[in-house]
N, C-alpha and C positions, 0 to 999 in steps of 0.2 A: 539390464538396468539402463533408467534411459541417462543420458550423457549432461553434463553442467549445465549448457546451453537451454536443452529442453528441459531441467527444473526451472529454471528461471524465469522462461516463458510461461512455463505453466503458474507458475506464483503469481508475476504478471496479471497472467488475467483471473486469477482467482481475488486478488488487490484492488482488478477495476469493477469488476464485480461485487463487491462489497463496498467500495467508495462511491458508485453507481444504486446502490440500495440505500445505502445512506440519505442519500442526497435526492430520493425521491420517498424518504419518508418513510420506508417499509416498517412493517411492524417489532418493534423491539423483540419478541421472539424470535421472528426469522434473522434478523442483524446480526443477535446476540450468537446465534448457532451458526451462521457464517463467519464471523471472527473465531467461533471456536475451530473452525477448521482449517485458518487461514493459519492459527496460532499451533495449533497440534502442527501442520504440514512444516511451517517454518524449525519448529522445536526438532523436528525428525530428520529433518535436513541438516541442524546444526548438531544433534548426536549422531548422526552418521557420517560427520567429516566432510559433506557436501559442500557448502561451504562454511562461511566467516562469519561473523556478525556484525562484522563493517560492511559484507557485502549485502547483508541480508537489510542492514539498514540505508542503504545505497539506495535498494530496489524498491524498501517501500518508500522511502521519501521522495523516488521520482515518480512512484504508482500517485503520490497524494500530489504531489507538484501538478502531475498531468492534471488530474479531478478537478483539485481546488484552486487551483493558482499557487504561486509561489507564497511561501509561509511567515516571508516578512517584504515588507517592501520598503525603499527607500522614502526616508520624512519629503523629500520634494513631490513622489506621485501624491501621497498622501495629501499635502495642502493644497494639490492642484486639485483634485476631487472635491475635496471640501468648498474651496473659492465656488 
């Protein structure tokens, strides 16, 4: 069985993988059937005691942080873009 480290990595990039099909539009069939495996692998990790679900929420909100940018930004960037 492989070891914490390498689920994690391997989630990782199954995360940027999917945030990376996203973000270039892929067809809602194949999205949709990537999320389902993103979500079965997550599910299978957290009933086998692999890990948490702090941790598992950890990993993808730094998988989306990397994709998308950070998920709020301070009101000062915000009016300086605006201006």
């Amino acid at each position: 069985m492989k070891d914490k480290a390498e689920v994690i990595s391997e989630l990782r990039s199954m995360l940027a993988d999917v945030f990376m099909a996203k973000e270039r539009g892929e067809a809602y069939g194949r999205l949709a059937r990537a999320h389902g495996y993103v979500d079965g692998y997550m599910r299978a990790l957290l009933e086998l005691g692999v890990v948490t679900k702090d941790e598992l929420l950890e990993v993808v909100n730094a998988e989306r942080e990397r994709s998308s940018g950070p998920a709020m930004r301070p009101i000062g960037d915000i009016v300086e873009v605006a201006a």
